[in-house]
C-alpha positions as YAML, in Angstrom:
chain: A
units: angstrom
residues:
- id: 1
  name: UNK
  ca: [10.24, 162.45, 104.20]
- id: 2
  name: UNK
  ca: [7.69, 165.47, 104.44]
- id: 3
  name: UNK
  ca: [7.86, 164.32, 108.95]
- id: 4
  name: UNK
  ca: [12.01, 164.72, 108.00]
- id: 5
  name: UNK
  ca: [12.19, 168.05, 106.54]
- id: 6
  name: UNK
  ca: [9.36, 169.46, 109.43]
- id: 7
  name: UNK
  ca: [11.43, 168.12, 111.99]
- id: 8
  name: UNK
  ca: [14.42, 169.59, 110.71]
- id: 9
  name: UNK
  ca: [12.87, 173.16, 110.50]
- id: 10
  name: UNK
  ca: [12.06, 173.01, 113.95]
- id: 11
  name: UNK
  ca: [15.34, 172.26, 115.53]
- id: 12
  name: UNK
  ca: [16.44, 175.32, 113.15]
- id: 13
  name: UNK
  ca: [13.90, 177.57, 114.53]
- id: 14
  name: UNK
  ca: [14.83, 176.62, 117.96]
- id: 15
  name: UNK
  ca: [18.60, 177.07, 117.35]
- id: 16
  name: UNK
  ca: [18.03, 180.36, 115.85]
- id: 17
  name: UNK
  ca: [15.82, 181.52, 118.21]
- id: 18
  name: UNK
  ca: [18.51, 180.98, 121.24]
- id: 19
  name: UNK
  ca: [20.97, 182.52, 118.92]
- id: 20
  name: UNK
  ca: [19.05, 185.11, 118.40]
- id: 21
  name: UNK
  ca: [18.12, 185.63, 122.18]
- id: 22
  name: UNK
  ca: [22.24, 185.45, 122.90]
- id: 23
  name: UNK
  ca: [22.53, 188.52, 120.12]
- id: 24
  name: UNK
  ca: [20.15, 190.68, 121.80]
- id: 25
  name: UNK
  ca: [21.79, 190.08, 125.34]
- id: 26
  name: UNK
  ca: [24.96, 190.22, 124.38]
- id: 27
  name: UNK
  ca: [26.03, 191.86, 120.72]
- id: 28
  name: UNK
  ca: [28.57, 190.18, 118.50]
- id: 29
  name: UNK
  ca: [30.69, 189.04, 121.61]
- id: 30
  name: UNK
  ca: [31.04, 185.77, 119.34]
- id: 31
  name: UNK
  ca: [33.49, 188.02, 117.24]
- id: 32
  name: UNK
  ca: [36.56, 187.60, 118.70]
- id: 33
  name: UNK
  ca: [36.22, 184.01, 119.06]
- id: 34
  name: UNK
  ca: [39.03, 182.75, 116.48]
- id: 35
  name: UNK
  ca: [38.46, 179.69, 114.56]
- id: 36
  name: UNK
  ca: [40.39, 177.58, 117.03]
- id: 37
  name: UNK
  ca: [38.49, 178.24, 119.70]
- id: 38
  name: UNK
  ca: [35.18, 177.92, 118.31]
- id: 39
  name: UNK
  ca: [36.65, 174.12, 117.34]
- id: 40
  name: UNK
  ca: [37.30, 173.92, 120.74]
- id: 41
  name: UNK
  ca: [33.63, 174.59, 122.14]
- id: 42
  name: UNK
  ca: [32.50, 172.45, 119.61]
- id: 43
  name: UNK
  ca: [34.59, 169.64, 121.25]
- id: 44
  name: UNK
  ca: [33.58, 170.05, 124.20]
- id: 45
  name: UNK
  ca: [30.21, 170.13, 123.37]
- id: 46
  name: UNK
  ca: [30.89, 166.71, 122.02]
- id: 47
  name: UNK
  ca: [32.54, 165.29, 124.80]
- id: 48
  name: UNK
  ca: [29.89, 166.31, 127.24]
- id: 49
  name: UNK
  ca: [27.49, 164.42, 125.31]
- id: 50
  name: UNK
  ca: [29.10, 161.63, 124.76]
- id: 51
  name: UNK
  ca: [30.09, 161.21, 128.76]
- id: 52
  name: UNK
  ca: [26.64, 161.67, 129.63]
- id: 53
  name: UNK
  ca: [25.17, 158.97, 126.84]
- id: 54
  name: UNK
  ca: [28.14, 156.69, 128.16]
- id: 55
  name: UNK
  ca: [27.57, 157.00, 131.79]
- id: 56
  name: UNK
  ca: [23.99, 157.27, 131.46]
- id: 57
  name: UNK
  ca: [24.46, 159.67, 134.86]
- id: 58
  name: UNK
  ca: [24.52, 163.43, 134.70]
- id: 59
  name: UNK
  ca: [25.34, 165.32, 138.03]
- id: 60
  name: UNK
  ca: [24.30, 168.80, 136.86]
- id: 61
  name: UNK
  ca: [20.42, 168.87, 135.64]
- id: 62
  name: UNK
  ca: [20.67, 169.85, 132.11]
- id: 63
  name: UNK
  ca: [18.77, 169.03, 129.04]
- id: 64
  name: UNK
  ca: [21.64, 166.88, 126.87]
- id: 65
  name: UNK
  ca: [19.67, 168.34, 123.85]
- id: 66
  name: UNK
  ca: [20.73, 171.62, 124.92]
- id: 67
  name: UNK
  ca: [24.28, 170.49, 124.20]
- id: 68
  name: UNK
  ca: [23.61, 169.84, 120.34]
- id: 69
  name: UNK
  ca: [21.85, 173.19, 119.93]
- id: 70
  name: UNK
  ca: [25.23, 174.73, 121.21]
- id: 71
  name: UNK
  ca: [27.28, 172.29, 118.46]
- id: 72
  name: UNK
  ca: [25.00, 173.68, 115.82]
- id: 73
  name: UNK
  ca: [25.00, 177.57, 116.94]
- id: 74
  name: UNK
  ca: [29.21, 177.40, 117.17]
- id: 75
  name: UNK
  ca: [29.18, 175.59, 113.52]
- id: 76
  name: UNK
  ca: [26.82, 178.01, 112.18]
- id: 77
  name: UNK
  ca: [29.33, 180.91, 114.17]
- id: 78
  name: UNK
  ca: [32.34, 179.11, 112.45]
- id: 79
  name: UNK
  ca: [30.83, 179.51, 109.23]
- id: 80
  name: UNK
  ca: [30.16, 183.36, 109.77]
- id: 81
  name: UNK
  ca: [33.50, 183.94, 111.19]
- id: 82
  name: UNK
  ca: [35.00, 182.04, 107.62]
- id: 83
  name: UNK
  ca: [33.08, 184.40, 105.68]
- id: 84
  name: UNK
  ca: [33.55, 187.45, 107.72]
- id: 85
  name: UNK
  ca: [37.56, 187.06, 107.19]
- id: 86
  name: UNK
  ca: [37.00, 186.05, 103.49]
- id: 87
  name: UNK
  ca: [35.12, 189.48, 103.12]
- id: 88
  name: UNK
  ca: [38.43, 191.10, 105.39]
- id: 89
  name: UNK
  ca: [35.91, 192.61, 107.72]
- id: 90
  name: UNK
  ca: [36.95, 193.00, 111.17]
- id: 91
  name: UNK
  ca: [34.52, 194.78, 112.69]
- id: 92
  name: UNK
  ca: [33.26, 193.23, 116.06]
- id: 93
  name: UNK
  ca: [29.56, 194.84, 115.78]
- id: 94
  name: UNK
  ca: [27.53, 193.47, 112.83]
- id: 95
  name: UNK
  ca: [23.96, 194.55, 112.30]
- id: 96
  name: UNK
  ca: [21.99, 192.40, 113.21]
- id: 97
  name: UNK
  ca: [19.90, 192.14, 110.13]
- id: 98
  name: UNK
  ca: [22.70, 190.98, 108.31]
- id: 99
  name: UNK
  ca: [23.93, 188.31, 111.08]
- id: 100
  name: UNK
  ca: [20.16, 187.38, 110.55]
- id: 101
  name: UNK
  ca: [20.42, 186.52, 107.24]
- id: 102
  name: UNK
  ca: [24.00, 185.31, 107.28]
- id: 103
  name: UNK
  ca: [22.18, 182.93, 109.75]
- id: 104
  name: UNK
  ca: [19.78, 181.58, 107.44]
...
């Protein structure tokens, strides 16, 4: 259990740290994605993974792994963007302290 929860931590840390990254380069851009689309990305995350697990082929080089960090930063985005309209704030810039800790 104890290799479980470390394990788990560190796929956190790396999906925050790319998150993270993708604030400093570009803002809140992730703002005006609506709900629908975020679902959307999420699916095609999906889909991507599961062609290249069922062909067992991938033209492009790319890490597959890469594709689950995405499904976990657009669910953690969804969840922002839910709480964000609950609150009635539509401001497109958050600080980023606060993204931060709605992060966590």
């Amino acid at each position: 259990m104890q290799n479980t929860s470390k394990e788990y931590y560190a796929v956190v840390q790396v999906c925050q740290e790319l998150f993270t990254k993708k604030m400093k380069d570009y803002g809140c851009a992730w703002r005006i994605l609506r709900l629908p689309s975020l679902t959307d990305q999420i699916f095609i995350k999906a889909k991507r993974i599961r062609s290249i697990q069922e062909k067992g082929v991938q033209l492009v080089d790319e890490d597959p792994n890469d594709e689950f960090v995405a499904i976990i930063n657009y669910c953690l985005i969804a969840l922002m963007q839910i709480e964000l309209i609950n609150e009635g704030n539509t401001e497109l810039e958050i600080p980023v302290e606060r993204v931060s800790t709605m992060y966590q």
